[in-house]
N, C-alpha and C positions, 0 to 999 in steps of 0.2 A: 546823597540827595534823596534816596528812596527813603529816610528814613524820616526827614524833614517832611516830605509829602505825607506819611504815613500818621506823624504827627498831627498836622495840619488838620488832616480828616477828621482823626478822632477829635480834637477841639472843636472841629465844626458838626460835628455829631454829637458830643457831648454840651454843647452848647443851645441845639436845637433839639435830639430826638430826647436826648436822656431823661428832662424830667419830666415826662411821657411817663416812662416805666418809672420814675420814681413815686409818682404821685399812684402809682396802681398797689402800692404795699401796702397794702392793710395790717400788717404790724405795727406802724411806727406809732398809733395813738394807747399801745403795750407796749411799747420801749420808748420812749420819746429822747431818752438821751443817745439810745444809740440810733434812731432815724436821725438825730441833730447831725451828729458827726456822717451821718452817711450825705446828706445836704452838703456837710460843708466839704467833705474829701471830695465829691462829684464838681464841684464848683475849685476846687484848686488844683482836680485833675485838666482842668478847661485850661483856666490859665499858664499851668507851669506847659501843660502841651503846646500852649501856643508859643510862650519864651521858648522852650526845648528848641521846636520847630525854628524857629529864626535863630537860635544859636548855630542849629546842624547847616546852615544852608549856609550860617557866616563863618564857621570853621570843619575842617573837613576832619572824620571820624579819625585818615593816617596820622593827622596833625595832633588829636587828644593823645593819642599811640605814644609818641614821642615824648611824652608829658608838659609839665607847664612851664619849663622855661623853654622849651622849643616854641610850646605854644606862640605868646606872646612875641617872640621873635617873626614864628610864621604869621600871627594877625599881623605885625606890622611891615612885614614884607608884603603881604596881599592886601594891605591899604596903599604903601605908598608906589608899588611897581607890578602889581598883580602875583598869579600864583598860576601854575601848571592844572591846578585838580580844578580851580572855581577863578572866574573872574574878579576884578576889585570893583565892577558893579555891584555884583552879584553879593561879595561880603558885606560890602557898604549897606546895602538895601535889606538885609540881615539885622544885619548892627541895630539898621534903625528903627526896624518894628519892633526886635526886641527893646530898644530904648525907649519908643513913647509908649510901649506897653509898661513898663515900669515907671517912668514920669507920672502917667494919666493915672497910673491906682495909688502915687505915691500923694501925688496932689489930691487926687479925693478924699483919700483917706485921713490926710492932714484937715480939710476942711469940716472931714464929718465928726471926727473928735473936738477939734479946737470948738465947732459948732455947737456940739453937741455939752460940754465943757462948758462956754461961755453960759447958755443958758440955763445949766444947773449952776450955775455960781449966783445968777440972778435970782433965781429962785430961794436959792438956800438963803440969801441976803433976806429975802422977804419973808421965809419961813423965820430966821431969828428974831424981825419984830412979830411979827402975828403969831406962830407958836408956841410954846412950852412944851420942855420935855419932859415924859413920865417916863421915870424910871424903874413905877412897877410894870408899863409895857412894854418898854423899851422902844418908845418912838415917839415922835412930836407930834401933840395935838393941836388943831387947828381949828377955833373958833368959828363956825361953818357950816349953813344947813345943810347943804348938798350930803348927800351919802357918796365919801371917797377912802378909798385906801389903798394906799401905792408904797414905794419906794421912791426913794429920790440917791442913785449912785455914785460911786465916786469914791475920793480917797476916804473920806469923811460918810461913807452913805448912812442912810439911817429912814427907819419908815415910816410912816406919815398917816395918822388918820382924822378924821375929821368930829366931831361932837356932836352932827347928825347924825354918822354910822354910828358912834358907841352908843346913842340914845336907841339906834335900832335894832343891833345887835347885842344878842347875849353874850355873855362874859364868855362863854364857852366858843362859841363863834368868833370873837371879836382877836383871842387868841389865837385862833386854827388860822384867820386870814393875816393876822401877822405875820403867823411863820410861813406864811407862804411869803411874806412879801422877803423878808428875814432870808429864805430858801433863794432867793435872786440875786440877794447883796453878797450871801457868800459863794455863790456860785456864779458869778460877776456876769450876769447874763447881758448888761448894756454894752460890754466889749463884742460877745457873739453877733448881738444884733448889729454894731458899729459897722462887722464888719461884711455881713449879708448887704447892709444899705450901701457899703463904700464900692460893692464891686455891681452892685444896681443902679448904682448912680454913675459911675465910672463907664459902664458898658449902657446905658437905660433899654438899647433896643433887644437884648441876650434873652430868653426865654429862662434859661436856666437859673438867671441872678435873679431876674422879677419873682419868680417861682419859689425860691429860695426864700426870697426875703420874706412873704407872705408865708411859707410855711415853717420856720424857722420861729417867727413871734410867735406862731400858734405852739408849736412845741415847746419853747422854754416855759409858757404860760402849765401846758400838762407837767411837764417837770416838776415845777416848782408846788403844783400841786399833789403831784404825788410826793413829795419833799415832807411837805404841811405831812398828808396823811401818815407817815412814819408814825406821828406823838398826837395826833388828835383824830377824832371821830370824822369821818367821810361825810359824815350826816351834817354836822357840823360846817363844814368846808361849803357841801352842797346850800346849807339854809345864807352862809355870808353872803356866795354867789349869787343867788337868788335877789336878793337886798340889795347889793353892789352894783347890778347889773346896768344900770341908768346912769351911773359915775364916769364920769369925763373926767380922765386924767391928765395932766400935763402931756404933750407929745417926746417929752425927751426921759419919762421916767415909762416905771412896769408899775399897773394895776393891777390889782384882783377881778377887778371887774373887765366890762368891753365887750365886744364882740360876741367874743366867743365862751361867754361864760354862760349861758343857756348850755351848749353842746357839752360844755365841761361840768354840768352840772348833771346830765345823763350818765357820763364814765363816772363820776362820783357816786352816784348810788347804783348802776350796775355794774361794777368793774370787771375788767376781761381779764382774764387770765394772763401771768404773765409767757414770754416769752419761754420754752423751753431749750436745753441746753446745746441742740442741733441748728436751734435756729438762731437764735443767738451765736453761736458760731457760724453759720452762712453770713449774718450782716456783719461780723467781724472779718469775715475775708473779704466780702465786697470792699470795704475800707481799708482795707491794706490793699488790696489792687487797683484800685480808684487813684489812692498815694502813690504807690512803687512802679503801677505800669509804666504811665512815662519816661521816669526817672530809668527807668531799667532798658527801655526799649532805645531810648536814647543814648545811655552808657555800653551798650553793646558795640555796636561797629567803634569805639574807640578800644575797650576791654582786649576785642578783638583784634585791631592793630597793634597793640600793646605786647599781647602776647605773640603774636608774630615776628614780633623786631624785635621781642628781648628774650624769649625762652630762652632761644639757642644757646645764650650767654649765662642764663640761673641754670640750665640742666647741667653742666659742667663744676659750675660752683658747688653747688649740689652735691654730686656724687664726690667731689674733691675733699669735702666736709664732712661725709658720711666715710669717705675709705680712711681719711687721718683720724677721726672718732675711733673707728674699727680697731685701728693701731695701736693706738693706745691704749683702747682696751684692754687688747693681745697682749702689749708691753707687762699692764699693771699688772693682769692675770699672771704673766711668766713668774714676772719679781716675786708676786705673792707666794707662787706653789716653790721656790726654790728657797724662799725665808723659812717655810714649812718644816722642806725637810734637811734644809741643816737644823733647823733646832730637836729634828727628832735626834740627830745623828750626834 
């Protein structure tokens, strides 16, 4: 029980205070992919803390001890006639936070794809009559004053500009925000955001999911520009920005433009320093603790009744499998030295 409690907290801690401290790292706009993954391990240490936490309260740590066909047998003894360690309220009321915690992300997340899905289907319909694709840029142009340039994702994705940008943009430019867009398709950034939105929508009142989600599009957006700048001029990048910046894109695709392409037009022409290899190590451990803690804090008191009820039984095997190893060894050794010396003899 103390360990379900302990869970509990930390989900309600990491739900409320955490992205507090996460929003104070002034690293992540110089690593942006490893601040993504630090968002997103923080946000599914919440969640699985909170399932963990209602697993432990519906099956007691002696019971993982004994492994999974005990298990199973003890859940369904402590459903239908209770149990010695936890009442069959108690499991019941377990079971079923962890179940509508799992239903509620299972149905949003169903909805913000299929959603999500449906209206790039629509679009792409509309992009094959109104577009043409060039295949010296490798995207569809659309007849169009507006200055736009996005992606549209999916199995099919492919990127999209308009005939107002390439009037406005030079060749050189007009390249750099491709492969920025190009920079999203292969690195399928509309799954990450899917899934920032599905657990903001799923939770809407969490600090940590709303938080997320907001700073998650902003990160894939530095990503993918630092992507662009690998094979093209920063100058370049910065001038599309500039241009782009007024461009409303469809809400289910990634732009170049928006928001935030002022502020990313600054990190384009001053860029910071990357990460060095100390600190970049510190945000790789945060991310594996963020992932492992629960899972670990929670497998403990079972690990631990595990071993308890079955060493006694491997310590014997054990030494029984090491002292007939020994023997035989002895054996072949004997055979070997007395083949020896008859053949000297």
């Amino acid at each position: 029980m103390t360990v379900a409690i302990v869970l509990a907290l930390y989900s309600a801690f990491a739900a409320v205070v955490l992205p507090r401290f996460l929003r104070l790292a002034k690293w992540s706009d110089r690593a942006p992919r490893l601040a993504i993954a630090l968002w997103q391990a923080a946000s599914m240490s919440a969640i699985v803390s909170a399932l963990l936490s209602a697993f432990a309260v519906a099956v007691p740590a002696s019971v993982v001890g004994y492994g999974l066909a005990w298990l199973f047998e003890a859940c369904a003894a402590m459903l239908g006639h209770g149990a010695a360690t936890l009442s069959a309220t108690t499991t019941r009321v377990g079971l079923a936070i962890g179940g509508l915690l799992v239903a509620r992300l299972a149905y949003t997340g169903g909805a913000v794809l299929l959603g999500a899905r449906r209206e790039r289907r629509r679009h792409g319909e509309a992009l094959s009559l109104l577009g043409r694709r060039d295949r010296d840029l490798d995207a569809v142009v659309v007849d169009y004053e507006e200055r736009l340039a996005y992606c549209l994702p999916g199995h099919n994705g492919h990127a999209v500009i308009t005939t107002g940008a390439l009037r406005s943009l030079a060749p050189e430019q007009v390249a750099a925000v491709l492969a920025h867009e190009q920079a999203h398709l292969r690195g399928r950034h509309h799954l990450v955001l899917a899934g920032t939105e599905t657990l903001a929508r799923a939770f809407p009142r969490i600090p940590l999911f709303g938080q997320a989600r907001a700073e998650i599009a902003r990160l894939v957006e530095l990503l993918a520009d630092d992507v662009a700048a690998r094979r093209h001029s920063r100058i370049h990048i910065a001038a599309a920005l500039v241009r782009l910046t007024t461009g409303r894109v469809p809400a289910f695709a990634l732009g170049a433009g928006g928001e935030t392409a002022l502020t990313r037009v600054r990190r384009m022409l001053h860029p910071q320093a990357p990460l060095d290899r100390r600190e970049r190590l510190a945000g790789v451990l945060a991310v594996t603790a963020l992932l492992a803690g629960p899972a670990t804090l929670a497998a403990a008191p079972g690990v631990g009744a595990f071993l308890a009820h079955h060493c006694h039984s491997f310590l014997p095997l054990a030494l029984a499998g090491a002292i007939t190893a020994l023997r035989t060894r002895t054996t072949a050794n004997a055979a070997a030295a007395d083949e020896t010396a008859a053949s000297r003899h």
